[in-house]
C-alpha positions in Angstrom: 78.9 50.7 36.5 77.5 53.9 37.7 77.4 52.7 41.4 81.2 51.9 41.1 82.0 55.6 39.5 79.8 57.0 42.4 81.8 55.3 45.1 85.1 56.3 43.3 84.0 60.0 43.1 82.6 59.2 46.9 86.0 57.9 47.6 88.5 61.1 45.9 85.8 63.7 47.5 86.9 62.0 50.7 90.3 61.9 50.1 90.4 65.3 48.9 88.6 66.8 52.0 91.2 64.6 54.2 94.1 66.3 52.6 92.9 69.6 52.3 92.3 69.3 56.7 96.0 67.8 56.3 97.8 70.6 54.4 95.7 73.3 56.9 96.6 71.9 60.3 100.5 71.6 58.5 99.9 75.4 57.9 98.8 75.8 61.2 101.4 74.1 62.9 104.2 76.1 60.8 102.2 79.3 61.5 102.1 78.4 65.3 105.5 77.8 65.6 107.0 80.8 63.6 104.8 83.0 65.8 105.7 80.9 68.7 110.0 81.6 67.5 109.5 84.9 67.3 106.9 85.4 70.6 110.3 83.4 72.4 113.0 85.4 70.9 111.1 88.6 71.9 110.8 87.2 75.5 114.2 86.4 76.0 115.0 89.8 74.6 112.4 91.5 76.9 114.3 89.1 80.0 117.9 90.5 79.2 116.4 93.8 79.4 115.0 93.1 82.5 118.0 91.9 84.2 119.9 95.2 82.4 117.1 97.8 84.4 117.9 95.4 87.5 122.0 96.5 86.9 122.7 92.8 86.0 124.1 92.8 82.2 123.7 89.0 80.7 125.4 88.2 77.4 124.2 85.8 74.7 126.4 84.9 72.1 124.7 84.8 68.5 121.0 84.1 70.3 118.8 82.0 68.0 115.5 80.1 68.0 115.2 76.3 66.9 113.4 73.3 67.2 111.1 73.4 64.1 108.2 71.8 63.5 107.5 69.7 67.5 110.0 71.5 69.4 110.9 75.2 70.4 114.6 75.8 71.9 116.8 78.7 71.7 120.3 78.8 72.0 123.6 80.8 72.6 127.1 80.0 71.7 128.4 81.2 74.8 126.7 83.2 78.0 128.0 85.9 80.8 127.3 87.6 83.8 128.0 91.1 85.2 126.5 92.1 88.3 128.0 95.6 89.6 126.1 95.9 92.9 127.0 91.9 93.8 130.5 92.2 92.2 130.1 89.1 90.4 131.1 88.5 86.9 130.8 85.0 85.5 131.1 83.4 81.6 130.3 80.0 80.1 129.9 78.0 77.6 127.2 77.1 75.2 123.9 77.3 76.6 120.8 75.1 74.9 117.1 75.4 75.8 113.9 73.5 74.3 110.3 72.8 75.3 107.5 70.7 73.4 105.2 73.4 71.1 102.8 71.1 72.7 103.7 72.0 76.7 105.7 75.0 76.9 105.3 75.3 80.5 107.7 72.9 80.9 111.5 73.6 79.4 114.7 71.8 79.3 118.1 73.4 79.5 121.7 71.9 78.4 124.8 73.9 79.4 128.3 73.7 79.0 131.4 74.0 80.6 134.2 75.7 81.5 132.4 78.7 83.5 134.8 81.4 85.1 133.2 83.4 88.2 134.9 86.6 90.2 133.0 86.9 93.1 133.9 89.3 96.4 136.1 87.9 98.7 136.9 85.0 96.9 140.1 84.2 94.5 139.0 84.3 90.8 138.1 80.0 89.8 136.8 77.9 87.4 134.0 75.3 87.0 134.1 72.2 84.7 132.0 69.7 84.4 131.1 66.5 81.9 127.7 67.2 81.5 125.0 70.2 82.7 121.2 69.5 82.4 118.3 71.8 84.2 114.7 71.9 84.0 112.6 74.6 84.9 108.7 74.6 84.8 106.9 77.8 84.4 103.1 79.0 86.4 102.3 81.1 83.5 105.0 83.4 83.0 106.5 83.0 86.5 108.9 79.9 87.4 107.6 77.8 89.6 109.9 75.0 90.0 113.7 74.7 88.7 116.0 71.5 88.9 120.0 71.9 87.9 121.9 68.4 87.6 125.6 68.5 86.7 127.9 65.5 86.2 131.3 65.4 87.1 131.9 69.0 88.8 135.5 70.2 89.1 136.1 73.4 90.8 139.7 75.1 90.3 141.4 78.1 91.1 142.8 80.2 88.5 146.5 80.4 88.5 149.1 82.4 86.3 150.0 81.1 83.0 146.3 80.1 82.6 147.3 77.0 85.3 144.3 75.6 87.6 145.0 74.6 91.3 141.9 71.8 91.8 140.1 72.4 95.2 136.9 70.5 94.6 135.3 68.0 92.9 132.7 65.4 93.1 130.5 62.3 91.2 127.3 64.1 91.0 125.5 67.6 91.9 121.9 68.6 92.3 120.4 71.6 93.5 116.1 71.7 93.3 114.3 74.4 94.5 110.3 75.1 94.2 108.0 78.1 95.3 105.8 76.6 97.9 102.7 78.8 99.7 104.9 81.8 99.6 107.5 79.7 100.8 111.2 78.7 98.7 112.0 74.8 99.5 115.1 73.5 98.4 117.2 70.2 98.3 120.7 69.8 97.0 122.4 66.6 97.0 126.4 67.0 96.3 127.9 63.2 96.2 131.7 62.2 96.1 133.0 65.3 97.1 136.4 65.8 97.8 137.8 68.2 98.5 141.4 69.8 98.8 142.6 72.8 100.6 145.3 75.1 99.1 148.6 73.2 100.8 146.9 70.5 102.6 146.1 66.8 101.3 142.4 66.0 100.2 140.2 65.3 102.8 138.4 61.5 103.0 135.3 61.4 100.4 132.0 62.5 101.7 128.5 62.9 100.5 126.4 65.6 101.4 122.7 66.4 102.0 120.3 69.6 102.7 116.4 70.1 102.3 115.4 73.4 104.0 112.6 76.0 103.5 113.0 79.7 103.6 110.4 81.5 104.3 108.5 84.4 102.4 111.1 83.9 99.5 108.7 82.1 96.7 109.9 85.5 94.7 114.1 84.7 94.4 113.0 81.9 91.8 111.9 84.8 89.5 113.5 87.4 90.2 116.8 86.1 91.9 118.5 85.9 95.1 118.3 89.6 96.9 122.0 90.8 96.4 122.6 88.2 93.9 124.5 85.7 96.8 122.5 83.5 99.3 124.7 84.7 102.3 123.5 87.9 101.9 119.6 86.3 100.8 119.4 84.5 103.6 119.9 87.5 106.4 116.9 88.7 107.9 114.8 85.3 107.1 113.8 82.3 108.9 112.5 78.9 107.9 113.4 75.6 108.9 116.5 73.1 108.0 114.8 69.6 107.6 118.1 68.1 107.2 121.7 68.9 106.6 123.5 65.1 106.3 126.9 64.9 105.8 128.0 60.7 105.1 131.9 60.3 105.4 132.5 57.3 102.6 134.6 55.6 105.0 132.7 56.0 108.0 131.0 58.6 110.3 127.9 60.6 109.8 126.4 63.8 111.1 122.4 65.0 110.8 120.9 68.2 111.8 117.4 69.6 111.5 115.2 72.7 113.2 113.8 76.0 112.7 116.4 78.7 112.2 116.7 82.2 112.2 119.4 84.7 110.5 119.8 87.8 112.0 120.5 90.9 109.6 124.1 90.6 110.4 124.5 87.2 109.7 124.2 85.0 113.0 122.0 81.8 113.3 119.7 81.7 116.1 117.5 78.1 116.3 116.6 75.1 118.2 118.3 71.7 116.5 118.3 68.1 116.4 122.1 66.6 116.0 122.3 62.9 115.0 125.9 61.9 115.0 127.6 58.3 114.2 131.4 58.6 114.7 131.6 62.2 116.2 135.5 62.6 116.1 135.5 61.7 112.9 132.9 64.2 112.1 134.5 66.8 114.2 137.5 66.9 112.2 136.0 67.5 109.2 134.2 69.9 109.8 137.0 72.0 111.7 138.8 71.9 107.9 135.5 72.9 106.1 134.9 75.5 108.1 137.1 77.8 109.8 136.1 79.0 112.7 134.0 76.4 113.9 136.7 73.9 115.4 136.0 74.7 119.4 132.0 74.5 118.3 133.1 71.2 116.5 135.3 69.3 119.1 133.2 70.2 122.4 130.3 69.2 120.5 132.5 65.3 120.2 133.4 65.3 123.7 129.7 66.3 125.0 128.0 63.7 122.9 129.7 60.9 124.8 128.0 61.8 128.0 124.6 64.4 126.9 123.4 62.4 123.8 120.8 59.5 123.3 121.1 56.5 121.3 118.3 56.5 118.5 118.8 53.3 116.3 122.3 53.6 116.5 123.3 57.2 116.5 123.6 59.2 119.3 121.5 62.5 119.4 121.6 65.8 121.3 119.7 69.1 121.5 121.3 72.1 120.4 120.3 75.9 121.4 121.3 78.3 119.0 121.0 81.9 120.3 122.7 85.1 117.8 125.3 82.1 116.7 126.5 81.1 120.2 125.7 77.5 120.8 125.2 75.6 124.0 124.2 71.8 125.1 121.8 72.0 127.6 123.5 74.2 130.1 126.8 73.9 128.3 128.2 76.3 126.6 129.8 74.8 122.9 131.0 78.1 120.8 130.5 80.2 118.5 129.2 79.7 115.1 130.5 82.2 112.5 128.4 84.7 110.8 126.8 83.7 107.4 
């Protein structure tokens, strides 16, 4: 009898000392993640602040921190955007982050639509879209890699009476970008995309493709594009364009990579590859999408018949670049517009 009363007291002792290490680590946790809330909140307030001593003002509509007890999120009912010096005001929708307590390096982002941008030299539009997702992933405190996925992108002119003129839309688009020895890398995918010039009839469906790195710009993750537009980023820099694809859904294809270089006032300067299935077809699409371009664009169809090489099944020429005025060996092809 007094062995089994020892192993019973044995037995509560235990029990006890397991839920006493229970109801402390549930103290610690609850601890953790209201100091956690509050470390968050003060960040993002310290970030708005940041961007308001930059002259960027960004709204947060009724801010608040969630997620309790595994996850940590905060939240705004709606967002905006006023950049004096860039001339770009933007608003939006409801904007929802969250990372695991357990890996806050890593957060997840949920945004949602309409957005309405004014940007300099462009008509006031809107952006819808079924569903926005991003992920960003931090290096301490400074972003090392961000990834924005949106389903369903329609982009619309504003009209009067609160009427939208459609001008774009497509399936699916990505954009990835991700600091890289000093370097910025990005990739955007953009697939389905139609799109419809004011007055004229939608063009054919295409998909398009670009991975390029630019160099010395690891910083515009962090602290954002120099003049807040990537036209204006993108002057003075050089990198290299590992591919720019553009896929016509009905048939034709065009394929460009090469180290480039943007001069201060805007022209490209660079040695390319151009892989080309279809080139008239190619040719005329581009001269829509791009203004400017069409005597670049339809010399470049006529010289491919007789300059290029075949390479497994697309024919392939060399392209100088020099302060935007291209050429084809000894052949002069245009001018490219300034960025």
């Amino acid at each position: 009898m007094a062995s089994s009363a020892k192993t019973g007291s044995g037995a509560m002792r235990a029990f006890a000392i397991v839920a006493g290490i229970v109801v402390l680590l549930a103290a610690g946790l609850v601890a953790a993640w209201f100091y956690l809330a509050g470390e968050l909140d003060r960040r993002a307030e310290a970030a708005l602040q940041a961007a308001a001593g930059r002259g960027v003002t960004v709204g947060c509509a009724n801010r608040s921190v969630f997620g309790f007890p595994f996850r940590l999120g905060l939240s705004c009912d709606a967002v905006t955007l006023h950049a004096p010096e860039s001339a770009v005001n933007a608003s939006g929708g409801a904007v929802r982050t969250a990372a695991q307590i357990y890996d806050p390096s890593r957060i997840v982002l949920e945004f949602d639509g309409p957005a309405s941008v004014e940007a300099p030299d462009l008509p006031p539009f809107d952006v819808l879209w079924r569903l926005g997702r991003a992920s960003a992933v931090f290096d301490g405190l400074t972003l090392d890699r961000l990834s924005i996925a949106v389903d369903a992108p329609l982009v619309a002119l504003r009209q009067p009476a609160s009427d939208r003129l459609e001008v774009a839309r497509s399936e699916r688009f990505e954009i990835h970008a991700r600091r890289n020895a000093g370097d910025l890398d990005l990739a955007i995918r953009d697939e389905g995309l139609v799109v419809t010039p004011p007055g004229l009839a939608s063009l054919p469906p295409f998909d398009l493709y670009a991975e390029m790195a630019v160099a010395g710009a690891q910083d515009w993750l962090s602290q954002g594009l120099p003049g807040g537009r990537l036209d204006a980023a993108l002057r003075g820099r050089d990198g290299h364009l590992r591919m720019l694809r553009l896929d016509l859904q009905g048939g034709g294809a065009a394929e460009i990579s090469g180290p480039y270089a943007i001069s201060q006032g805007g022209e490209i300067s660079g040695d390319f590859a151009l892989a080309v299935e279809n080139p008239q077809a190619i040719a005329g699409l581009v001269e829509t999408l791009l203004p400017g371009s069409a005597g670049v664009a339809s010399a470049l169809a006529g010289g491919l018949a007789f300059a290029g090489r075949q390479e497994n099944g697309r024919t392939v020429v060399d392209i100088q670049v020099r302060e935007g005025r291209a050429q084809l060996g000894f052949i002069p092809l245009g001018r490219i517009p300034p960025i």
